[in-house]
C-alpha positions as CSV (number, residue, x, y, z in Angstrom):
1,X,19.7,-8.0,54.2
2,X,17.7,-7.1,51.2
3,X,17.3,-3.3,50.8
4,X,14.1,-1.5,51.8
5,X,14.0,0.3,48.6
6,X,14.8,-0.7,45.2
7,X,16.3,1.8,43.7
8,X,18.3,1.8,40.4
9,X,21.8,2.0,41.9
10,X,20.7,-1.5,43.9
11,X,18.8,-2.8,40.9
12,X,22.4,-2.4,38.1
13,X,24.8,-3.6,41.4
14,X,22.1,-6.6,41.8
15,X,22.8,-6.9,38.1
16,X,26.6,-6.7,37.8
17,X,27.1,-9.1,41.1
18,X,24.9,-11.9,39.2
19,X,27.2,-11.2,36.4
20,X,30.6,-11.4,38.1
21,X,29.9,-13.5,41.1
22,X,26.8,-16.1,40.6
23,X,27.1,-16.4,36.7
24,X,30.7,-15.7,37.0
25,X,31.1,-14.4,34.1
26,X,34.4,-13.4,32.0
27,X,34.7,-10.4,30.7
28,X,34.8,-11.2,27.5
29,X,31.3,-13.2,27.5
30,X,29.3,-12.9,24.9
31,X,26.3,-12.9,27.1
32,X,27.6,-9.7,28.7
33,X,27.7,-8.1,24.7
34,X,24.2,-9.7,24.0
35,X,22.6,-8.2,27.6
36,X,24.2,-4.7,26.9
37,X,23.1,-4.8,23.3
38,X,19.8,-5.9,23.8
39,X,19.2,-3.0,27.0
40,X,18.8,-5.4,29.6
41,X,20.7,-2.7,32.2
42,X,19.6,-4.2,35.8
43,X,18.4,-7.1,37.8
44,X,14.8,-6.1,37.3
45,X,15.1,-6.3,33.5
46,X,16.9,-10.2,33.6
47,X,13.4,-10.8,36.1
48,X,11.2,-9.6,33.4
49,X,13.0,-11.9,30.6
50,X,10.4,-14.7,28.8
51,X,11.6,-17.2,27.1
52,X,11.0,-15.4,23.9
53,X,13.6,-12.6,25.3
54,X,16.6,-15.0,25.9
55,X,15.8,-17.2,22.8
56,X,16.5,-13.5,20.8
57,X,19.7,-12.7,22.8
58,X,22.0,-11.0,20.1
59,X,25.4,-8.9,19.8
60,X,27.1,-6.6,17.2
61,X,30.1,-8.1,16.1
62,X,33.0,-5.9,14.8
63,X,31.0,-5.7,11.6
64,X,28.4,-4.1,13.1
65,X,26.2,-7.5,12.3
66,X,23.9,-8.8,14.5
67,X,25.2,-12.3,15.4
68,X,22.5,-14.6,17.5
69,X,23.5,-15.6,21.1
70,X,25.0,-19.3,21.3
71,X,22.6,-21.8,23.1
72,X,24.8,-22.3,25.4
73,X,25.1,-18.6,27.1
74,X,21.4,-18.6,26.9
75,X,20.9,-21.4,29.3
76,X,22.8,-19.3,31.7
77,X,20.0,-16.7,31.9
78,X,17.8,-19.7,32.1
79,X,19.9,-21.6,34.9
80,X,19.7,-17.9,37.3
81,X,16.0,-17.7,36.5
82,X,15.2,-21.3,37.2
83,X,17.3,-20.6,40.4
84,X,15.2,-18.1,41.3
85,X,11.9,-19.1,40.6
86,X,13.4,-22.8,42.6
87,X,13.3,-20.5,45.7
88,X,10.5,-18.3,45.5
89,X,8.5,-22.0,45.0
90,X,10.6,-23.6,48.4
91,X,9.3,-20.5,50.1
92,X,12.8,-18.7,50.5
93,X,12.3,-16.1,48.0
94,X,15.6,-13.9,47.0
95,X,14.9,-10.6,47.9
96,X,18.6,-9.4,47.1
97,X,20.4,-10.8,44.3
98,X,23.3,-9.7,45.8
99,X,23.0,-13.0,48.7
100,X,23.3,-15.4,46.0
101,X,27.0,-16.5,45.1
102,X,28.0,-19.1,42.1
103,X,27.8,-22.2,44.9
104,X,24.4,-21.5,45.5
105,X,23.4,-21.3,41.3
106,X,25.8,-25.2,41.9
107,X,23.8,-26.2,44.2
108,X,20.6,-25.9,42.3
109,X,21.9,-27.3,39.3
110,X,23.4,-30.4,40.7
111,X,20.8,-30.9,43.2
112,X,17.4,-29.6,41.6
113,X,18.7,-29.9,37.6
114,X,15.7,-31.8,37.3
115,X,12.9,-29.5,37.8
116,X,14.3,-26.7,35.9
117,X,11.7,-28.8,32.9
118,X,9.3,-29.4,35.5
119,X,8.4,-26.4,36.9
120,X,8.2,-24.8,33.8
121,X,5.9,-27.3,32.2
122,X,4.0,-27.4,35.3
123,X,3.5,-23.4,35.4
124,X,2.4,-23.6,31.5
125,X,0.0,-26.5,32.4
126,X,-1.2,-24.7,35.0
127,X,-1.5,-21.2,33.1
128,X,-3.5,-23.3,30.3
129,X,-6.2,-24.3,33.0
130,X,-7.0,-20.9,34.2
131,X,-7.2,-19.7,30.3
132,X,-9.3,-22.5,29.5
133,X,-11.7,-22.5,33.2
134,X,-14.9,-21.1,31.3
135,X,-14.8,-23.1,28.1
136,X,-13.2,-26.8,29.2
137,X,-16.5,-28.0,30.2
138,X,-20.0,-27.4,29.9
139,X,-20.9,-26.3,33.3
140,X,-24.8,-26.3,34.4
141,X,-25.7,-24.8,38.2
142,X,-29.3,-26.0,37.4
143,X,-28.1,-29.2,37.5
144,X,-27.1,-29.4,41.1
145,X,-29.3,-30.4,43.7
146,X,-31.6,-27.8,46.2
147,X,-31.1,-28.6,50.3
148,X,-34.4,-28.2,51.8
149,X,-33.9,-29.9,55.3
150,X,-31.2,-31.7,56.1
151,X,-33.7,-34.7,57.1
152,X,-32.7,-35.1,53.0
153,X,-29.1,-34.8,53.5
154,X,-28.0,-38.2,52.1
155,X,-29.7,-38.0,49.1
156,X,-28.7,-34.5,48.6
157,X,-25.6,-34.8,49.7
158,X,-24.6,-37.9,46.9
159,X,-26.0,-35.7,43.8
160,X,-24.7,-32.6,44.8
161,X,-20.5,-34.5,45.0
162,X,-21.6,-36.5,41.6
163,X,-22.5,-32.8,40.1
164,X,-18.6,-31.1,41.9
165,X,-17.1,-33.7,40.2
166,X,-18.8,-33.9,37.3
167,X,-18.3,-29.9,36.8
168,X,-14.9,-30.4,37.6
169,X,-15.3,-28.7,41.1
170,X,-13.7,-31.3,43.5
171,X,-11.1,-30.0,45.1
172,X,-13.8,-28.1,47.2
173,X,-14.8,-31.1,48.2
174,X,-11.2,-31.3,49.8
175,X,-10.8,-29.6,52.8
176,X,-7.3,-30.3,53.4
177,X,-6.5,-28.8,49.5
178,X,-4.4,-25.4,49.7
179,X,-3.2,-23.8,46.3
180,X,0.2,-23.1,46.0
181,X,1.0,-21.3,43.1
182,X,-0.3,-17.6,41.8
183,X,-2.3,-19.7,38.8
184,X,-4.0,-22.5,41.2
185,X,-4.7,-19.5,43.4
186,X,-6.6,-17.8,40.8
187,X,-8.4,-20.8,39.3
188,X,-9.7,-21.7,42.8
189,X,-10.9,-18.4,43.4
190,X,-12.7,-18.2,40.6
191,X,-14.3,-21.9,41.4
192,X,-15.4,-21.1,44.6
193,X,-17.1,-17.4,43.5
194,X,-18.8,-20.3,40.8
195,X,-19.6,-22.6,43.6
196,X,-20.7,-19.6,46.1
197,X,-23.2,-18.5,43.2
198,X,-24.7,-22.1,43.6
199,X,-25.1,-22.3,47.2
200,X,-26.9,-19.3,47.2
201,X,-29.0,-20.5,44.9
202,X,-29.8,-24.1,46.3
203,X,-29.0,-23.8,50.3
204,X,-33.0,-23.7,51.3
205,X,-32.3,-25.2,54.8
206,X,-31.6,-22.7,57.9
207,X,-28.5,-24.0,59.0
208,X,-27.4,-24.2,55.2
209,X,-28.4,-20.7,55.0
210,X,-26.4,-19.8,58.6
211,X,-23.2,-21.5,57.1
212,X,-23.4,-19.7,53.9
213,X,-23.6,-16.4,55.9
214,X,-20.6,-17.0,58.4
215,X,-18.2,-18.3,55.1
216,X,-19.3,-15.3,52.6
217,X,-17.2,-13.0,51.8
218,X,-13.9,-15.2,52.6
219,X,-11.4,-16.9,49.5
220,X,-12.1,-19.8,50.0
221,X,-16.2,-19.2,51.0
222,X,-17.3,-22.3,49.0
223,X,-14.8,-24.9,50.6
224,X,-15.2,-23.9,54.1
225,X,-19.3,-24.0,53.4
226,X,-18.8,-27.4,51.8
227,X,-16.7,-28.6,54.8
228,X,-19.7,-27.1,57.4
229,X,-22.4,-28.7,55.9
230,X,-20.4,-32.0,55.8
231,X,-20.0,-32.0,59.6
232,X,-23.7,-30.6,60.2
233,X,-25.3,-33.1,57.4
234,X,-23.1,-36.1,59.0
235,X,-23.8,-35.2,62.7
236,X,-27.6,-34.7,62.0
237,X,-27.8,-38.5,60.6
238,X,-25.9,-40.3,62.8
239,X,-28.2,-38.2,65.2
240,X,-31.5,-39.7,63.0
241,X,-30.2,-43.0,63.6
242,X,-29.3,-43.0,67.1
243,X,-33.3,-41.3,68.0
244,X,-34.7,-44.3,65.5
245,X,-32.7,-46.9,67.5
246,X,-33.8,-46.1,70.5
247,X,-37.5,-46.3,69.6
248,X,-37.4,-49.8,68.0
């Protein structure tokens, strides 16, 4: 069981277990010097390590010399790290490192080995969308279409998707679309606030306006509004059609 509290006696044995038992480390490793040297002291500080931080790994020799970390102990750190980022991302986060043992860091590399590149690429791809949200495209709101009755839903309804995809908004067009990760969690916040601001702004209609005011305020307010008026807009022709079919 993970401790309630993490204290600093839990956070250095955390750190020494990895060492011995999932890294299984001799006592002689290099990587132990390089840690020590460089004051990584507990599990919290390997956690915090960036690429950066394990690519300058280094050790005093008996010279007193700095001598750089071989490639090769580095992608240990990297190995534990991918290991743990593997779980948090299957939704079986590690909340003790002291659980893990050296089959489980095995398991990972034989069995997942290939995603250690991928979900790093993936998290920097991701990372470089939220950066560049604001300034990757010219965005317009006045662009996008104004519902006045939903009589007008069709034609609404066509230019308003042309202008979500256009402006790079269509996963609210998705209802079934769930972020996963902290990035695509933020981005899509941030799109629906952007989205919200529009409805506001265009939703003339009085159920429009009652959907807007049921959704505001959630996450997620611009999807859910998106999927309402959907149903109501749909219903409400096939409703026009039946009434003009059974006049003719």
């Amino acid at each position: 069981m993970a401790p309630k509290t993490f204290t600093r006696t839990s956070a250095k044995d955390q750190f020494s277990h990895v060492l011995d038992n999932v890294l299984e480390l001799d006592p002689a490793d290099k990587l132990r010097d390089a840690l020590d040297s460089c004051g990584y002291k507990t599990i919290l500080d390997i956690l915090s390590m960036n690429e950066k931080d394990i690519e300058d790994l280094a050790y005093e020799d008996s010279k007193q010399k700095w001598v750089p970390l071989l490639r090769g102990s580095q992608v240990k750190i990297r190995s534990f790290l991918g290991l743990m980022e593997y779980r948090s991302k299957a939704g079986t986060p590690v909340l003790d490192a002291t659980d893990l043992t050296a089959d489980d860091l095995h398991a990972y590399l034989t069995e997942y080995r290939h995603q250690l590149g991928t979900v790093i690429s993936v998290s920097k791809k991701e990372e470089q969308l939220e950066r560049d949200y604001d300034k990757s495209l010219k965005r317009d709101p006045s662009l996008f279409p104004t519902l006045k009755d939903f009589k007008n839903w069709d034609t609404y309804h066509r230019s308003l998707t042309i202008q979500l995809a256009a402006q790079d908004y269509e996963s609210i067009m998705d209802a079934k679309y769930k972020p996963s990760t902290a990035h695509q969690k933020r981005l899509f916040k941030r799109q629906n606030r952007t989205v919200l601001a529009i409805f506001d702004n265009t939703l003339k209609a009085d159920k429009a306006k009652e959907i807007l005011r049921e959704h505001q305020g959630e996450d997620y307010a611009a999807q859910l509004i998106y999927r309402d008026l959907l149903k109501h807009g749909t219903e409400s022709t096939r409703a026009s059609i039946s009434s003009a079919q059974l006049l003719t």
